[in-house]
C-alpha positions as CSV (number, residue, x, y, z in Angstrom):
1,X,9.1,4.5,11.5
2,X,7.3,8.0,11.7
3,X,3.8,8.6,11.2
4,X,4.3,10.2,8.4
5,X,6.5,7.2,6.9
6,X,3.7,5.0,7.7
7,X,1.1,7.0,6.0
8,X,3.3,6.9,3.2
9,X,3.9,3.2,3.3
10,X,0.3,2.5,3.2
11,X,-0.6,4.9,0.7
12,X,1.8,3.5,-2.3
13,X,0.2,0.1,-1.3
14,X,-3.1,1.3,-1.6
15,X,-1.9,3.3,-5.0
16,X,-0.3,0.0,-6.3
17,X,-3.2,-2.2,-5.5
18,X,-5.5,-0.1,-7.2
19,X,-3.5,1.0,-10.4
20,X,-3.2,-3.0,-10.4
21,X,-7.4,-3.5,-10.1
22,X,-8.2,-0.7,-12.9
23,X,-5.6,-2.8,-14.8
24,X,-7.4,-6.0,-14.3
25,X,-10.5,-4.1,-15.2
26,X,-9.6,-2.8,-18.2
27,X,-8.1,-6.4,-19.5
28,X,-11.0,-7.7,-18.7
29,X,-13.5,-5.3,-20.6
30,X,-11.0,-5.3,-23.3
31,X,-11.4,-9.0,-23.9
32,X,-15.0,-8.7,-23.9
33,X,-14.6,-6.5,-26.6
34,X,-12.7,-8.4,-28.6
35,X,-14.2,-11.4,-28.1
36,X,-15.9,-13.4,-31.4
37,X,-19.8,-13.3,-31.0
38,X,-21.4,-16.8,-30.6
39,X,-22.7,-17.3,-33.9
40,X,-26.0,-19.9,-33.3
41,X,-25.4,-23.6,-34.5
42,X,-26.7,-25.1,-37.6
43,X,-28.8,-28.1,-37.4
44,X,-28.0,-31.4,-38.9
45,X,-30.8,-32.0,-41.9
């Protein structure tokens, strides 16, 4: 392989592993947001 094949190589791995982590990030911040607030528990009387 060329240098410039290699360069190429290891940028579409770098692009794919980091369009994968923004992903991931945005899933995760996404369920945050949608998550149902803890409402506090009643006590027994």
């Amino acid at each position: 392989m060329t240098s410039i094949q290699i360069s190429a190589l290891i940028f579409l791995i770098c692009s794919a592993a980091l369009l994968y982590w923004i992903g991931y990030r945005n899933g995760q911040a996404d369920g945050r947001k949608h998550q149902p607030e803890p409402r506090p528990r009643r006590k027994a009387v």
